[in-house]
Each structure stands twice: as structure tokens, then as C-alpha cells.
C-alpha positions as CSV (number, residue, x, y, z in Angstrom):
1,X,0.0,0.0,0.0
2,X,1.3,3.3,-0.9
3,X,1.6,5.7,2.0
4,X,0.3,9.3,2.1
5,X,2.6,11.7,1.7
6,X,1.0,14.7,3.7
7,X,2.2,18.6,2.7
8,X,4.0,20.1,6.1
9,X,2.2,23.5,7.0
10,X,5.0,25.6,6.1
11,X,5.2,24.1,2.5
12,X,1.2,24.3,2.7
13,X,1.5,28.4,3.9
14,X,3.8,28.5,1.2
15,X,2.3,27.4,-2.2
16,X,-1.6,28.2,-0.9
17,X,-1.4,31.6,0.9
18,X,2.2,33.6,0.0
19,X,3.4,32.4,-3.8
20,X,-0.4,33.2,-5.4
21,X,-1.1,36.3,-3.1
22,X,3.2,37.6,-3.3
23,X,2.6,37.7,0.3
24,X,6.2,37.7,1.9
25,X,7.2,35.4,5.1
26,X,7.4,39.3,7.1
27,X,4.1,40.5,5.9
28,X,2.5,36.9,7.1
29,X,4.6,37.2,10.1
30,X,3.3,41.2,11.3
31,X,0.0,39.7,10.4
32,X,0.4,36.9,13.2
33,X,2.2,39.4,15.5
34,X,5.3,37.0,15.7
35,X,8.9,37.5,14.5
36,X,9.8,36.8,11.0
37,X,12.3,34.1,12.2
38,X,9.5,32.5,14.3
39,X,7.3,32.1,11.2
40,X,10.7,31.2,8.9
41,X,11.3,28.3,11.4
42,X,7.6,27.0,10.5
43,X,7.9,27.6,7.4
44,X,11.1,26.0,6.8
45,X,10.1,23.2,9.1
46,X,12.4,23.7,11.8
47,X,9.8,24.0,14.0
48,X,6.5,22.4,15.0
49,X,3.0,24.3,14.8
50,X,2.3,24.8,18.8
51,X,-1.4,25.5,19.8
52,X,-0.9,28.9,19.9
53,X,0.6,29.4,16.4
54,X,-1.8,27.3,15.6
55,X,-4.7,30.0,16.9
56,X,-2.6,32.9,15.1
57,X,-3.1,30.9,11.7
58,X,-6.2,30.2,12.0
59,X,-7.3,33.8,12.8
60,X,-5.2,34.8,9.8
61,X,-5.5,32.6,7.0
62,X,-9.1,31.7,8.1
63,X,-8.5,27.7,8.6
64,X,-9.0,26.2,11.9
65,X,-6.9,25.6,14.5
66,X,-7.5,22.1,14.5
67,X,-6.6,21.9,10.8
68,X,-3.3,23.0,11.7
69,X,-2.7,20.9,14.4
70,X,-3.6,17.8,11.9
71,X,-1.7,18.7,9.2
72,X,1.3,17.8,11.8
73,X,0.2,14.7,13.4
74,X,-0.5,13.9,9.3
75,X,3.4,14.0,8.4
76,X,4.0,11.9,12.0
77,X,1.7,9.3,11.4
78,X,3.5,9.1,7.8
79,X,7.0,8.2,9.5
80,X,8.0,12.1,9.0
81,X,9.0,14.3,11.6
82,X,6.8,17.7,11.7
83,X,9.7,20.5,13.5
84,X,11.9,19.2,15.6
């Protein structure tokens, strides 16, 4: 059986919200009130969606939090780390 191969959020934030709108990663991150290099770590996937960031997205890019949260245990269940 062929396994899902889930999108990680930041590569999801990437290609859905920031390429089509020429969002940058500081724009999105002023939105979300959190440094640029606290977003990039996301993004990047050096860093895990917590709860909170998870709340900030959702207020922001209109998804829910609970989405977010999934899309990480997604890539785990998979055999892939989501962060570190």
C-alpha cells in the first residue's frame, strides 16, 4: 500500500497563501504578531506548529486551529517528523 505523503504547513502556507497572493514570510509574520524568524522556522520546518501558532493561523488565513494541528500529526503518522 502506498503511504500518504501529507504537505507540512509551512510548505502548505507557502504554495496556498504567500506564492499566489506575493505575500512575503514578514508580511505573514506582522500579520500573526510573531517575528519573521519564528514564522521562517515553520515555514522552513524547523519548528513544529504549537497550539498557539496554531490559533494565530487560524485567525489569519481563516482555517481552523484544529486543521493545523492535523496537518502535523499527518506528516508523524506518515514516518515524518513535523519540527523538531
Amino acid at each position: 500500500m502506498a503511504m500518504h505523503n501529507p504537505p507540512h504547513p509551512g510548505e502548505f502556507i507557502t504554495e496556498v497563501y504567500l506564492d499566489p497572493k506575493n505575500l512575503s514570510g514578514r508580511e505573514l509574520a506582522a500579520t500573526l504578531g510573531v517575528s519573521p524568524s519564528t514564522l521562517n522556522r515553520m515555514l522552513t520546518d524547523t519548528s513544529n506548529v504549537s497550539p498557539e501558532m496554531a490559533l494565530r493561523l487560524s485567525k489569519a488565513l481563516g482555517r481552523s486551529p484544529e486543521s493545523w494541528l492535523a496537518m502535523c500529526k499527518a506528516i508523524m503518522t506518515s514516518g515524518r517528523r513535523c519540527g523538531v
